[in-house]
C-alpha positions as CSV (number, residue, x, y, z in Angstrom):
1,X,-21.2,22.0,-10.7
2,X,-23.9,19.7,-12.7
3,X,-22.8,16.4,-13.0
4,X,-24.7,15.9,-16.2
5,X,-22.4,18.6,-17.9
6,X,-19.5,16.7,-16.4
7,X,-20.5,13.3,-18.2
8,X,-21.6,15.5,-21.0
9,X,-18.0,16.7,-21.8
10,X,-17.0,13.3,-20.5
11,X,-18.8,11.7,-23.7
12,X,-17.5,14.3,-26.1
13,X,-13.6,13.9,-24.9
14,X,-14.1,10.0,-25.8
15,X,-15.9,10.1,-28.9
16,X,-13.2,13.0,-30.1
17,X,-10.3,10.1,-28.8
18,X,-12.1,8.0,-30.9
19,X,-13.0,9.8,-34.2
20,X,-9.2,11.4,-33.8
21,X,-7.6,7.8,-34.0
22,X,-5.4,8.4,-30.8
23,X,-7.2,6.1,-29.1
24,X,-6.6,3.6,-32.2
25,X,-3.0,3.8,-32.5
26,X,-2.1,3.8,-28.7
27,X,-3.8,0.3,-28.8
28,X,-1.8,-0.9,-31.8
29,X,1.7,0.5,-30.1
30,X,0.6,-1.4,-27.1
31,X,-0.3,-4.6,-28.7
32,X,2.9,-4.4,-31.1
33,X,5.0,-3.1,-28.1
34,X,3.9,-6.3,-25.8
35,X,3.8,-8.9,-28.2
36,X,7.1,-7.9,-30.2
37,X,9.2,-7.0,-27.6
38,X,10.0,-10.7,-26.1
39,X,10.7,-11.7,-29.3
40,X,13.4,-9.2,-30.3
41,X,14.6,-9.7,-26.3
42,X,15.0,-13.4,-25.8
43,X,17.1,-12.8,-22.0
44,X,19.9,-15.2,-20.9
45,X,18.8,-17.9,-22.8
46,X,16.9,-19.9,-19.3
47,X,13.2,-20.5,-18.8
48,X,13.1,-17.4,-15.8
49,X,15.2,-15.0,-18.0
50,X,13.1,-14.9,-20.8
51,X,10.0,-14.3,-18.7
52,X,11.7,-12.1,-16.6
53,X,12.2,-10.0,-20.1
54,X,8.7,-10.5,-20.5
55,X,7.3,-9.1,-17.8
56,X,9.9,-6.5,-17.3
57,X,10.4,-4.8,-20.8
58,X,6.7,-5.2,-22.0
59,X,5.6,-3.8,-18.7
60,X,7.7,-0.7,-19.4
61,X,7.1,-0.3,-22.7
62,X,3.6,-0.1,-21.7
63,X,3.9,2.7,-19.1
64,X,6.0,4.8,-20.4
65,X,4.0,4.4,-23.6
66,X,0.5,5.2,-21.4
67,X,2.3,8.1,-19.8
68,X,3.4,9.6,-22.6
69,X,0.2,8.9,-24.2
70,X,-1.6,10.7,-21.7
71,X,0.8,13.4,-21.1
72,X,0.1,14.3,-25.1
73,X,-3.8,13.9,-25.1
74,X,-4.2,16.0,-22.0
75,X,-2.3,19.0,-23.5
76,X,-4.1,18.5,-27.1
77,X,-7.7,18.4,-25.6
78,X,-7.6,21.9,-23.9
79,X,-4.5,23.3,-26.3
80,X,-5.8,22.6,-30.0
81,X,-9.4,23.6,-28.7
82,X,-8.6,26.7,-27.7
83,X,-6.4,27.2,-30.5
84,X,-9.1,26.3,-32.9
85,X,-11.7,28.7,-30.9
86,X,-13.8,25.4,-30.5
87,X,-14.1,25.8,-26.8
88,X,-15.9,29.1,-27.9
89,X,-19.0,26.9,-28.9
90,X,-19.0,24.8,-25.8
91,X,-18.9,27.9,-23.7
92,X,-21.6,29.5,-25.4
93,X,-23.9,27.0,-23.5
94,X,-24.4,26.7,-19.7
95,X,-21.5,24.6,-18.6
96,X,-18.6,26.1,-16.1
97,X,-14.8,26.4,-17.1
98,X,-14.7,23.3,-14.0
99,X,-17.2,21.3,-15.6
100,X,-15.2,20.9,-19.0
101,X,-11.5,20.3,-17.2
102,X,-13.1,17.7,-14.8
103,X,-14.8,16.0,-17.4
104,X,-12.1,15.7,-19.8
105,X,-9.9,14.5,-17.1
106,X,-12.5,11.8,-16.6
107,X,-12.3,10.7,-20.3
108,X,-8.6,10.7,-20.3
109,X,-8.2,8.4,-16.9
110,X,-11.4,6.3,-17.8
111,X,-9.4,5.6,-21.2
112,X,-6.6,4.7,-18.8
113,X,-8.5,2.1,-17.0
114,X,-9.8,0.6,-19.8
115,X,-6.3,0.1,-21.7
116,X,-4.6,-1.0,-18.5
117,X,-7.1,-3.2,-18.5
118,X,-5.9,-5.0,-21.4
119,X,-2.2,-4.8,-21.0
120,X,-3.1,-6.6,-17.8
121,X,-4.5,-9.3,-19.7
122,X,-2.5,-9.5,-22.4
123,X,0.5,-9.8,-20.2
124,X,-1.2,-12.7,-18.1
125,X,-1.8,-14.4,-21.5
126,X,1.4,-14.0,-22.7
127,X,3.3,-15.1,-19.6
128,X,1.1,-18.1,-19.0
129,X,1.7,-18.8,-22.8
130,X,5.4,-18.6,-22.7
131,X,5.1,-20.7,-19.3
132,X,2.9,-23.5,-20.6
133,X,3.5,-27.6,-19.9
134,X,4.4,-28.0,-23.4
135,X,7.6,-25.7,-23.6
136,X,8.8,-26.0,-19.6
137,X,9.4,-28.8,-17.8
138,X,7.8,-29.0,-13.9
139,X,11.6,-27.9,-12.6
140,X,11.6,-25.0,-15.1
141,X,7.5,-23.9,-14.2
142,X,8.7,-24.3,-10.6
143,X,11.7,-22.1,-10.9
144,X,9.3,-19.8,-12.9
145,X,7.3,-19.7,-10.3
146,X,9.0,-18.7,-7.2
147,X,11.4,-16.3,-8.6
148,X,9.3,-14.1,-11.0
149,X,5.1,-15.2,-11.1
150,X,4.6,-14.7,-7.3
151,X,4.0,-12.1,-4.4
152,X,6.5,-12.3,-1.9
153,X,7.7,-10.1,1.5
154,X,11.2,-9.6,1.1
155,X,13.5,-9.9,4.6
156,X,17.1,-8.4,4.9
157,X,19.9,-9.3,7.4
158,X,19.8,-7.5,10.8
159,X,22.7,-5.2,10.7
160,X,23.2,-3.2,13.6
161,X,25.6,-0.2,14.0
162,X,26.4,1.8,16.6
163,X,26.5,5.4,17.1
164,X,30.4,5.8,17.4
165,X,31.1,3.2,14.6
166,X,29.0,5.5,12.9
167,X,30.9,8.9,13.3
168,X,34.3,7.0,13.0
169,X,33.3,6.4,9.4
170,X,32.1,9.9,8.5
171,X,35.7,10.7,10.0
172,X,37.6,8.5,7.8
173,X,35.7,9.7,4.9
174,X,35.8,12.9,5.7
175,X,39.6,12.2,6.1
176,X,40.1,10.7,2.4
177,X,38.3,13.1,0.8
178,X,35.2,11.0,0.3
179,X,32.3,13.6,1.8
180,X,33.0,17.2,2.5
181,X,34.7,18.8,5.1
182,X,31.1,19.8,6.6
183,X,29.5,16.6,6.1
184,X,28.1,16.1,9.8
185,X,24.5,15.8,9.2
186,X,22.1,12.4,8.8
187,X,23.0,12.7,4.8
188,X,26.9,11.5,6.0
189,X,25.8,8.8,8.2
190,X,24.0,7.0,5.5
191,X,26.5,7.0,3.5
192,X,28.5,6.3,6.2
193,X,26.2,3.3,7.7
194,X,26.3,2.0,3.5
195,X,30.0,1.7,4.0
196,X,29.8,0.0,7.1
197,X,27.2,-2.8,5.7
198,X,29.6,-3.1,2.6
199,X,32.4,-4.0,5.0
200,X,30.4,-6.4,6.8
201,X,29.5,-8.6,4.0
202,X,32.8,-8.6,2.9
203,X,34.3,-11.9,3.2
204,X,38.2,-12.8,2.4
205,X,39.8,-15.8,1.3
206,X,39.9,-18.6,4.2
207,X,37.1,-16.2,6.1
208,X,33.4,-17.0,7.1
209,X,30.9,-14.3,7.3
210,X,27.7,-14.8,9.3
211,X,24.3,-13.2,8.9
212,X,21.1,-13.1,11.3
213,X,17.0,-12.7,9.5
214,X,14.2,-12.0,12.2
215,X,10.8,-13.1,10.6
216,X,7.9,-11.8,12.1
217,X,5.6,-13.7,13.9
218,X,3.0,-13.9,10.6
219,X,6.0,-14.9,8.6
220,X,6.2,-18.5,10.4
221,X,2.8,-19.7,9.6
222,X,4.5,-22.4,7.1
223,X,4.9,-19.7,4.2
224,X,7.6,-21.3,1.7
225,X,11.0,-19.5,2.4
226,X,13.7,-18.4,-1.0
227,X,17.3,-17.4,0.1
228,X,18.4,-15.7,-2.7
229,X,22.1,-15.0,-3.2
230,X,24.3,-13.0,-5.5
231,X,28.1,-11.9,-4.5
232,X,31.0,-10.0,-6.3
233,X,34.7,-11.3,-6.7
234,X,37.8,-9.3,-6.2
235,X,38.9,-11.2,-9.2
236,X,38.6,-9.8,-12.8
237,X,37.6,-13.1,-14.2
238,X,34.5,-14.1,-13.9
239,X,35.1,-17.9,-13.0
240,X,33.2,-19.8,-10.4
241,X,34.7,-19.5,-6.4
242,X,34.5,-22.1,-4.0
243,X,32.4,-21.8,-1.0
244,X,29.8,-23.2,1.3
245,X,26.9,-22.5,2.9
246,X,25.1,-23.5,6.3
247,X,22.1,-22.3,7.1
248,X,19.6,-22.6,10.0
249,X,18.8,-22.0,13.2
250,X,21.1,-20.3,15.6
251,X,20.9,-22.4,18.3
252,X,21.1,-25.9,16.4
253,X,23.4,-27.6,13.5
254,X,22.7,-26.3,10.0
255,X,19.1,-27.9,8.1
256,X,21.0,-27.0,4.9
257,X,24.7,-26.8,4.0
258,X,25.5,-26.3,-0.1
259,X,29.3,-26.7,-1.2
260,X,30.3,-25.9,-4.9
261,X,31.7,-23.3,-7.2
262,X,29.5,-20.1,-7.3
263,X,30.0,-18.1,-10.5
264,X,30.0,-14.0,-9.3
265,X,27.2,-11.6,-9.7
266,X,24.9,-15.2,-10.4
267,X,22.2,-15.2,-8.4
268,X,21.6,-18.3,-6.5
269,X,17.8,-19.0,-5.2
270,X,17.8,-21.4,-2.1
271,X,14.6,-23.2,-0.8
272,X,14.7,-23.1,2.8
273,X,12.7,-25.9,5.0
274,X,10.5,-25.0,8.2
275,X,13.2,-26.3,10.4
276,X,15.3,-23.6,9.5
277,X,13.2,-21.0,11.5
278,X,14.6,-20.7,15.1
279,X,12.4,-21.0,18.3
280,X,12.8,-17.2,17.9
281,X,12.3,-16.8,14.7
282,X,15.5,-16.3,13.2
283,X,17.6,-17.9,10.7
284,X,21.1,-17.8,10.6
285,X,23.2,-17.9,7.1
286,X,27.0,-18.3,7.0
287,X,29.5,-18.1,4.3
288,X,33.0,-19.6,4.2
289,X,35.1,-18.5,1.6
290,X,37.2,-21.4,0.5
291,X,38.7,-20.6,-2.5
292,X,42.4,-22.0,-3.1
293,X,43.3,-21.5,-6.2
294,X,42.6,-17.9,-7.3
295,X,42.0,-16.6,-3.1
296,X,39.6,-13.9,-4.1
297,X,37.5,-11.7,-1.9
298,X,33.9,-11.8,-1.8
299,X,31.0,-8.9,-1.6
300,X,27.6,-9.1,-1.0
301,X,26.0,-5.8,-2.2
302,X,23.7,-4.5,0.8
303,X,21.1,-3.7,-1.9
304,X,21.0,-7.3,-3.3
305,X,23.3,-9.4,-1.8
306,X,21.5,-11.2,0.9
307,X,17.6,-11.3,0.5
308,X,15.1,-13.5,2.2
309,X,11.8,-13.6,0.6
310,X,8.8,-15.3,2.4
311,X,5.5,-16.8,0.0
312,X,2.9,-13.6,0.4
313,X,0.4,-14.8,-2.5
314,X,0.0,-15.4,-5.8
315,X,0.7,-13.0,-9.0
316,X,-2.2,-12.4,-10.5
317,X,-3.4,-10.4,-7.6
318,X,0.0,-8.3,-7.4
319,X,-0.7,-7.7,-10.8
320,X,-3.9,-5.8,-10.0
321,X,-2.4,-3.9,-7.4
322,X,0.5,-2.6,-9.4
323,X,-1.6,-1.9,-12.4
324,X,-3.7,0.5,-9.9
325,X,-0.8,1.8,-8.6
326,X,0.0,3.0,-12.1
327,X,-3.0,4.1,-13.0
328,X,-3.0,6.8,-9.7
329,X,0.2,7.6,-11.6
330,X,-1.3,8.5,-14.8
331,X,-4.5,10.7,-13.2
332,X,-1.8,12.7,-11.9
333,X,0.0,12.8,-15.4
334,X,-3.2,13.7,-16.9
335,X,-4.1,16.5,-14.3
336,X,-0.7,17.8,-15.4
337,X,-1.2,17.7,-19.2
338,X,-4.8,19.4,-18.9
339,X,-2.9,22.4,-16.3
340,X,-0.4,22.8,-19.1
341,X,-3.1,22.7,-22.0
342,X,-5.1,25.0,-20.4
343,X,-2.0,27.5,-19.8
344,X,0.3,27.2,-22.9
345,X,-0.2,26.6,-26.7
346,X,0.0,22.9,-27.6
347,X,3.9,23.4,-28.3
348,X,4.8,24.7,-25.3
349,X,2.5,22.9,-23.0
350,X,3.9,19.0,-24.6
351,X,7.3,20.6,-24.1
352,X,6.7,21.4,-20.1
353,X,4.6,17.9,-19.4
354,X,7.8,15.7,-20.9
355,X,10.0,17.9,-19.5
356,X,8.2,17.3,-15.7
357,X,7.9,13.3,-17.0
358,X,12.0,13.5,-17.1
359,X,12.2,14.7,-14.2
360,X,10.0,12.6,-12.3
361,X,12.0,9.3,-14.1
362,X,14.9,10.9,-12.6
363,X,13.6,10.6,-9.1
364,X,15.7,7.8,-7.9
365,X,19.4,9.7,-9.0
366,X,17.0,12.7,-7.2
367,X,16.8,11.0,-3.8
368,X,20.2,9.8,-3.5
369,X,22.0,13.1,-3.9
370,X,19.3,14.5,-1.8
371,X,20.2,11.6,0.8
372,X,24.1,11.7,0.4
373,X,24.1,15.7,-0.6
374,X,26.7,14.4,-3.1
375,X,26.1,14.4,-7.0
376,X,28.5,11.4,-7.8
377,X,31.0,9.1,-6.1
378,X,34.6,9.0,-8.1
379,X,35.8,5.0,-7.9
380,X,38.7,6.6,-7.0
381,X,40.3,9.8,-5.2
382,X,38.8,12.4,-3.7
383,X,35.5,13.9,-3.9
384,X,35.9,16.9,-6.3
385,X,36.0,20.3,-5.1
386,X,32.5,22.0,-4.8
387,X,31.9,25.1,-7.2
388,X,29.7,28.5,-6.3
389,X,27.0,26.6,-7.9
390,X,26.9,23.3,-6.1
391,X,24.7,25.0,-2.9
392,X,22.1,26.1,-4.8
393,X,22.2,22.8,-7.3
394,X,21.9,20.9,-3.9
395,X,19.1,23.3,-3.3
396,X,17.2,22.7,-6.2
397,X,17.5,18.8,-5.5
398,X,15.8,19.2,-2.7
399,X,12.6,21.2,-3.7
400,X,12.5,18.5,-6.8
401,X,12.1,15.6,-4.0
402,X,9.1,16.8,-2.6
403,X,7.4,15.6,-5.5
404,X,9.6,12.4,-6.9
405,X,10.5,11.1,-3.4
406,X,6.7,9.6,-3.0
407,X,6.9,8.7,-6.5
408,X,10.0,6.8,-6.7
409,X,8.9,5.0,-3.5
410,X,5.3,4.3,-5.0
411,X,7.0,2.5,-8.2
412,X,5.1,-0.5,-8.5
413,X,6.4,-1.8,-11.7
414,X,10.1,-2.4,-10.0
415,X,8.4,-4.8,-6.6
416,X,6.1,-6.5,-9.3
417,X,9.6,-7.4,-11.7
418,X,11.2,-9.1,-9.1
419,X,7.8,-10.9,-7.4
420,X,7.8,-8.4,-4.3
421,X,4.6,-8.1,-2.7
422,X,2.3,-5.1,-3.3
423,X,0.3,-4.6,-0.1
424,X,-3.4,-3.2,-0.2
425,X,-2.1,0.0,1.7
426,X,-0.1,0.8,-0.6
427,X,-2.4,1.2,-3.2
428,X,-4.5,3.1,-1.0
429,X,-1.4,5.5,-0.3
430,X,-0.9,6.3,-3.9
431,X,-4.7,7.0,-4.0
432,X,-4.3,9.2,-1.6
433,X,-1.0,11.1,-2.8
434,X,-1.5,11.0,-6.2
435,X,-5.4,11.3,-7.0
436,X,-6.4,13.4,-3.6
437,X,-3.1,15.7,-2.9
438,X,-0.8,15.7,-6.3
439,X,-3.7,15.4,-8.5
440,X,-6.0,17.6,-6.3
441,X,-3.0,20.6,-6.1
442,X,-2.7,20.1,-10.1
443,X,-6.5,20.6,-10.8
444,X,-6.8,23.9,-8.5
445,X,-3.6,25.4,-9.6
446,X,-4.9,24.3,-13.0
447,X,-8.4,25.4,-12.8
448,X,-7.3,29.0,-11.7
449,X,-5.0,29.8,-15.0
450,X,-7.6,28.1,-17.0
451,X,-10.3,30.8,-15.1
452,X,-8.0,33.4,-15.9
453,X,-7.4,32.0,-19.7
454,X,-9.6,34.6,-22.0
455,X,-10.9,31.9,-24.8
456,X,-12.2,34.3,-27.2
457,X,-9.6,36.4,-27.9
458,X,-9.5,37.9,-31.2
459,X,-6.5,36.9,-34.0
């Protein structure tokens, strides 16, 4: 393989983006698409909602645009070539079969960069337009600021369980008709161990509850500490609850209490001081429920509840990270369109790319029926009964996670949203899976039907 053939082909894939106005429009969807969406999506009406719609719709709009993007120009630049008997000429000279597919798939990524690139910039721009002196006030910028524009390490309460508490639970929901008869595997006790947690943030009226956070030891260098809080109510209307909060060490009187109404499913951001960090490095939280008038229950979710986020860095960084996280994403989408370009006619190949791309944004309803080996929970009554087809649905679940689970877990767009950090290894993990081993697997399997392809086929 000549790399002078490779940037060749390389050179005529981006001036055919070019002349072909595909490049052209992408950029105008993407401009339009992160510009116009805030406006038509002005959020809840408070300085962090609006650029929490900011950064959270535009930043969608602009990968699934880029994805879909590149899923389409990846089938077209093999498809309509071959179609079109152009591929006839380029073969006609001395360049390899590999030598065209790598260097298109060059083109197509390098065009990636480039308009990642400026969404990147565009979005900084825009969110440190829409945070500006003139329109917040320093409370508002501040609020801004650790919630949403940061890079934090998120920390949940310790919640230990043990073994027979465990298999009690798969017994009672066995029992009730919650998990099948021959539920006895590690898929039961998660969904077992998710009950348990939901019953121990579970406070009733008149009741505390009391949670534990270990920070490791590079977590009590002085980082600024966020205790964020959201609950659910027992009651149907969503009016605030009484109840107060002490926090601190567990070996000492409370650095913080709070007493007030707390509306549900609200959440509630609470600096924490140094002092609040134990000689261990714990932090204790409790809850008292001390609503009178209505007595209402209270939840805290065990995905959202109770979160404790420590000061990792700032957000333009996390920004980069996540935008070459996503970017590992689309190589692999692009190895995918060129496999099915060179395979299928341009019909058929756009057809099998968006149907993987639906698949793959299905990844997360993927891993928890592969996790629970059930397809839905019922609010209430049993489970229904499972049909002949159910084993081998369950089946095809599985062979499906393979490939979404380290995708859904490499989503970098969800930990940017709400300010989580993006550590350095995980870009280099997505490098790794999605360039060297997804990508990698695409372009062999890829180059071998394209090999086998005959180009010159008569009509």
């Amino acid at each position: 393989m000549h790399p002078q053939a490779v940037l060749a082909i390389m050179r005529l894939t981006l001036r055919e983006a070019v002349r072909s106005r595909v490049l052209l429009a992408v950029t105008v969807l993407l401009l339009a698409g992160l510009l116009g969406l805030p406006a038509l999506i002005p959020g809840d009406g408070t300085p962090t909602g609006r650029v929490h719609v900011l950064l959270h719709y535009a930043l969608r709009y602009a990968v699934t645009l880029l994805a879909v993007g590149t899923m389409w120009a990846a089938c077209a630049s093999l498809a309509i070539e071959t179609q079109d008997r152009c591929l006839q000429l380029l073969m006609a000279k001395p360049v390899r079969r590999g030598e065209i597919w790598l260097g298109k798939w060059l083109a197509i990524i390098g065009l990636n960069a480039g308009l990642l690139a400026v969404t990147g910039l565009l979005l900084v721009g825009a969110l440190r337009w829409a945070t500006r002196p003139a329109v917040l006030t320093p409370q508002e910028l501040q609020a801004v600021e650790n919630q949403i524009l940061t890079a934090r390490k998120l920390v949940l309460p310790s919640e230990e369980m043990s073994s027979t508490a465990l298999e009690q639970r798969v017994a009672e929901l066995i029992r009730a008709g919650r998990l099948p008869p021959e539920a006895r595997s590690e898929k039961a006790r998660l969904l077992a161990g998710t009950a348990l947690r939901r019953e121990a943030r579970t406070v009733a009226p008149g009741a505390s509850g009391r949670w534990t956070f270990h920070l490791s030891p590079e977590m009590r260098r002085g980082q600024p500490l966020t205790l964020r809080l959201r609950f659910q109510s027992s009651r149907p209307e969503r009016v605030t609850l009484d109840g107060e909060w002490r926090i601190g060490p567990p070996e000492a009187p409370p650095v913080q209490r709070l007493r007030r109404g707390f509306y549900p499913c609200a959440a509630v951001w609470l600096p924490l001081p140094p002092a609040a960090i134990g000689a261990d490095g714990t932090i204790t939280a409790e809850f008292k429920n001390l609503e009178e008038r209505m007595p209402a229950t209270v939840i805290f979710e065990p995905d959202d509840g109770l979160q404790l986020f420590v000061h990792w860095g700032a957000f333009e960084p996390n920004l980069l990270r996540a935008l070459l996280v996503i970017w590992c994403e689309l190589a692999f989408l692009a190895a995918l369109g060129l496999a099915a370009g060179g395979l299928f006619s341009l019909p058929v190949a756009v057809f099998v790319s968006l149907a993987i791309l639906v698949v793959l944004a299905f990844g997360g309803y993927i891993e928890r029926v592969v996790a629970t080996g059930v397809f839905y929970l019922p609010h209430e009554g049993e489970l229904p009964r499972a049909g002949p087809l159910d084993a081998a649905a369950r089946a095809l679940y599985r062979t499906l996670h393979v490939v979404t689970g380290p995708w859904v877990r490499l989503d970098a767009v969800n930990r940017l949203v709400e300010g989580r950090y993006i550590p350095w290894h995980a870009v280099g993990r997505a490098l790794a899976l999605l360039v060297g081993v997804y990508a990698g697997v695409t372009v062999a399997v890829g180059l071998v039907f394209f090999h086998r392809r005959e180009i010159a086929a008569t009509r």
